[in-house]
Each structure stands twice: as C-alpha cells, then as structure tokens.
Backbone bond lengths (Angstrom), bond angles and torsions (degrees), N, CA, C in turn:
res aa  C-N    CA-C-N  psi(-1)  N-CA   C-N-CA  omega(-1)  CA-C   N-CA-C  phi
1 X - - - 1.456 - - 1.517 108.07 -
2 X 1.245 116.93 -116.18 1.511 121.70 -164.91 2.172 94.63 -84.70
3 X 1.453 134.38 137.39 1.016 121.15 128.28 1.494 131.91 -43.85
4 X 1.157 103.24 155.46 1.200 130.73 -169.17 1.576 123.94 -90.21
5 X 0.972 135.93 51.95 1.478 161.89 177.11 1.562 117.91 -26.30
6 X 1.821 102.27 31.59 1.560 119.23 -174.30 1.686 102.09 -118.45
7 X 1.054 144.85 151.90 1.349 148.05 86.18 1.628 126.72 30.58
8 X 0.876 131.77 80.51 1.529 135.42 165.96 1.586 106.08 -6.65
9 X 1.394 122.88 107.49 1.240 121.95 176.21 1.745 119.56 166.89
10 X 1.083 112.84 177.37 1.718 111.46 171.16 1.476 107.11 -101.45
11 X 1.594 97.84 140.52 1.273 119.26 -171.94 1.443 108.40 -128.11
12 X 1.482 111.91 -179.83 1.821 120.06 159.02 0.942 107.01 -122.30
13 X 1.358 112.86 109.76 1.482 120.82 163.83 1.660 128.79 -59.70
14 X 0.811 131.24 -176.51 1.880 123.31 -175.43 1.598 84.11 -175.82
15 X 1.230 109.70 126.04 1.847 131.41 -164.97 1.994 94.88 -101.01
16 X 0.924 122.01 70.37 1.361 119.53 176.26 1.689 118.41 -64.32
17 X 1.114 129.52 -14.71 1.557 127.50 163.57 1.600 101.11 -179.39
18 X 1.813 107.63 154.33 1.031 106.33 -176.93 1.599 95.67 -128.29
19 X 1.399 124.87 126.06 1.442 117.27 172.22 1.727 107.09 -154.50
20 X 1.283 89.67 165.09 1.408 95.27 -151.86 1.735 149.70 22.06
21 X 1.318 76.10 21.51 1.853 83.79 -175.76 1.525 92.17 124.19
22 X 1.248 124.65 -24.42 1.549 123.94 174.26 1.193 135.88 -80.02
23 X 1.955 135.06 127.76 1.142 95.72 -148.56 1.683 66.12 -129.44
24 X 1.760 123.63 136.83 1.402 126.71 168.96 1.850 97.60 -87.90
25 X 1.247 100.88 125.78 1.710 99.31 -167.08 1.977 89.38 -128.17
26 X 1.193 102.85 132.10 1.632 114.24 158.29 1.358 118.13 -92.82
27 X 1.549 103.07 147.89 1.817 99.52 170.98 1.619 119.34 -132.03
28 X 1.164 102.37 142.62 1.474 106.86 -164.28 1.962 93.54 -116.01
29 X 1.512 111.27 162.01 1.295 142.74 -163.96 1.611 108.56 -155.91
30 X 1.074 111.66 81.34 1.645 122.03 151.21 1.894 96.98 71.29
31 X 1.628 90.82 39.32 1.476 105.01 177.96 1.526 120.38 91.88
32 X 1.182 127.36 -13.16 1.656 137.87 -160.18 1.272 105.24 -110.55
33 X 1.531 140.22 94.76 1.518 134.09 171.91 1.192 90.70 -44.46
34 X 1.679 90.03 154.61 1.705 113.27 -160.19 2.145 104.49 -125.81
35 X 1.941 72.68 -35.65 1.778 81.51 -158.04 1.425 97.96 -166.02
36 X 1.321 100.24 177.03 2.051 111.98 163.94 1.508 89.03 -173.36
37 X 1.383 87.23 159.85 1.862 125.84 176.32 1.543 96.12 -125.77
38 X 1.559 88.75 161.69 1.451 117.15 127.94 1.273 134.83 -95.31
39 X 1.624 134.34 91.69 1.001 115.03 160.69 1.892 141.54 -115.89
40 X 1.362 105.84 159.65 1.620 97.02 166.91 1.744 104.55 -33.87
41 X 1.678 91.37 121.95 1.607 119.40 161.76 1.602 104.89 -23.98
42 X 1.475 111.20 -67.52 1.672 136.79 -162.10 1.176 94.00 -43.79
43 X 1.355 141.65 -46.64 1.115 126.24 -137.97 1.723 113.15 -104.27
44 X 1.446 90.44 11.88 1.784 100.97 162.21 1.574 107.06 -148.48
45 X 1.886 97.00 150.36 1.676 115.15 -158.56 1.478 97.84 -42.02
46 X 1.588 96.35 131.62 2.263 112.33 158.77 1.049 101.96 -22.97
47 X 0.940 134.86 -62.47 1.612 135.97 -151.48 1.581 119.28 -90.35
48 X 1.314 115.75 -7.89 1.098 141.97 141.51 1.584 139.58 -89.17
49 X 1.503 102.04 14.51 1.418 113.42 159.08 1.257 133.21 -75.41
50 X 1.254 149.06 8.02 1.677 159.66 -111.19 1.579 88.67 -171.24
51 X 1.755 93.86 138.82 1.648 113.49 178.77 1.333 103.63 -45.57
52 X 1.028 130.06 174.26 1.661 165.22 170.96 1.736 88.37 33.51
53 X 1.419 121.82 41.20 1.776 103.39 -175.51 1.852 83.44 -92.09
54 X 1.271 107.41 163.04 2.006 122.78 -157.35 1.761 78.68 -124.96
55 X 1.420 104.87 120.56 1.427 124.58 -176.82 2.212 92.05 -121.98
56 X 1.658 89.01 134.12 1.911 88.51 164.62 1.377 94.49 -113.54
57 X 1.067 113.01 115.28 1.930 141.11 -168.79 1.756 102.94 -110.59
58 X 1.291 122.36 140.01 1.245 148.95 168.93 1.072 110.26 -129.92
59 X 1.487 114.82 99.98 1.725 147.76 174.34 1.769 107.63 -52.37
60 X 0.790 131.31 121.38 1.785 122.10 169.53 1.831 100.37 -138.44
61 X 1.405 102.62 99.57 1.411 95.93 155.44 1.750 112.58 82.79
62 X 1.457 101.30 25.99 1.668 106.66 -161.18 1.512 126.46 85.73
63 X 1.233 105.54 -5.03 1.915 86.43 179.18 1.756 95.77 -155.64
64 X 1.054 93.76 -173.19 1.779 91.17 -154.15 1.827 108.85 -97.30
65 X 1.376 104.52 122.61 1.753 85.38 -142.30 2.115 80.55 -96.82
66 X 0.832 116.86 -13.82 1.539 109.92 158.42 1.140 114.55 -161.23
67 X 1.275 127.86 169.22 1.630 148.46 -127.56 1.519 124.07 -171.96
68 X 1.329 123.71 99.00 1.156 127.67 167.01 1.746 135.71 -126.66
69 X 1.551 101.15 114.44 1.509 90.31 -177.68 1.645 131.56 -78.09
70 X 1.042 99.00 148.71 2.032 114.57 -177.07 1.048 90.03 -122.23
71 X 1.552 86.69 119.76 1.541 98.40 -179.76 1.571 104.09 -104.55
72 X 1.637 112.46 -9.97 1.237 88.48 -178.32 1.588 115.89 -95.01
73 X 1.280 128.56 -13.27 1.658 121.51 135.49 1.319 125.43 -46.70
74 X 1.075 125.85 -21.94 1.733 123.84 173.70 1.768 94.56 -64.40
75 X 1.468 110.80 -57.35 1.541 109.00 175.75 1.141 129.16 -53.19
76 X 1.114 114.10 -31.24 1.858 114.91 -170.02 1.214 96.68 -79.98
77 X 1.730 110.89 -37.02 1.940 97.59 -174.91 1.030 106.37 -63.03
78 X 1.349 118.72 -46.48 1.609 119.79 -160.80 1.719 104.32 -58.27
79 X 1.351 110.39 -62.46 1.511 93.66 153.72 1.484 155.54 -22.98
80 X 1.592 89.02 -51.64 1.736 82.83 168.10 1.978 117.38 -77.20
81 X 1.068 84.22 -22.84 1.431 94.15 -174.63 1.941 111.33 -64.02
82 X 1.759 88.69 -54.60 1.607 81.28 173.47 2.010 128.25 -76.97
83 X 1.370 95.06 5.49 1.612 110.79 160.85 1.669 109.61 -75.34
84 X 1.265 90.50 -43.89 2.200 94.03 -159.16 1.361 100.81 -70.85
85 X 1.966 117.91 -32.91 1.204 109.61 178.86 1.667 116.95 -83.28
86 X 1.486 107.42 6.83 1.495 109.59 -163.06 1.763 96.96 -98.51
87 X 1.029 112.76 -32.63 1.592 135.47 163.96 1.487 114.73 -53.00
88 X 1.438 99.72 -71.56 1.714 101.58 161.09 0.922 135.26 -36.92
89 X 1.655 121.85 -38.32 1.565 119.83 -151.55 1.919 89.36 -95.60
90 X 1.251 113.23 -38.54 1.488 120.14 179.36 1.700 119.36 -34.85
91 X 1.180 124.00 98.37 1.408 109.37 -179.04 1.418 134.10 -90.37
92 X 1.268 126.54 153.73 1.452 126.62 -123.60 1.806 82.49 -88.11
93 X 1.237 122.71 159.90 1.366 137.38 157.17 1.767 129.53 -34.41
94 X 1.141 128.48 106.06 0.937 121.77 -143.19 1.710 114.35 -64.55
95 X 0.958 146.15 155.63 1.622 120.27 148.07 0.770 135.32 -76.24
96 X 1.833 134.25 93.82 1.517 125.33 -177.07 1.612 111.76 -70.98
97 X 1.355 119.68 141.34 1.631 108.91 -173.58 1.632 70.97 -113.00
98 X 1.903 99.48 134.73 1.129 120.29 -169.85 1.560 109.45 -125.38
C-alpha cells in the first residue's frame, strides 16, 4: 500500500483503525510521532490487527521488514487512557454563591 516515509530503524507502532484489509498505523521514536501509513492489515502480526494494539516495528527500505505485538503495552495504554478520560469526563464541583 502506501510506503513508509521513515528512516531505516525500530519504531512503535500505534494501530489507529483496521478496515477492510486496511490498517492506518502511527509511529512513534523515543516518544515523539514521527509518521503514519496506510497499510495492508497482513503485513502486521493477527493479533496485532485491532485499534490502539502497540506493535515494536523495524522499518527497512520503506515498509516494515518485521513486526511484533506487546500486548502488554497495548494494556497499560489502554489503561492510562481509560483513567485520563475517566478524570476528564468527572465534573468539577459546582460553585454555590452562598
């Protein structure tokens, strides 16, 4: 599908949606998004097909020359994430003018 518009190297991927065989994937570098594609689903682990799954990817030459999912960083994000929005949604104390 789309090359890969990174630098020869290992990255963290972040799986932002998977549809029709398409998977829109972000990549992170020592915390700092770098980039994203579109690519064919196939070309990263089954079990790493599903939104927000955290892939450690090694770029060769434009496309991702191997792929492995951690699933237990997929959890911790999802965690912090469903904390920050659980924080957020909470609304602040009202001001009674007394």
């Amino acid at each position: 599908m789309t090359e890969i518009d990174l630098a020869d190297g290992a990255y963290t991927a972040v799986v932002d949606t998977v549809e029709d065989g398409l998977a829109t994937v972000f990549f992170e570098r020592d915390g700092d998004d770098v980039g994203n594609a579109v690519l064919d689903a196939d070309r990263l682990p089954s079990e790493g097909r599903h939104a927000d799954a955290i892939l450690d990817v090694r770029i060769e030459d434009g496309s991702i020359a191997a792929a492995t999912y951690d699933p237990e960083r997929t959890s911790t994000r999802a965690d912090a994430a469903q904390d920050r929005f659980d924080r957020l949604s909470k609304r602040p104390p009202k001001d009674d003018p007394e």
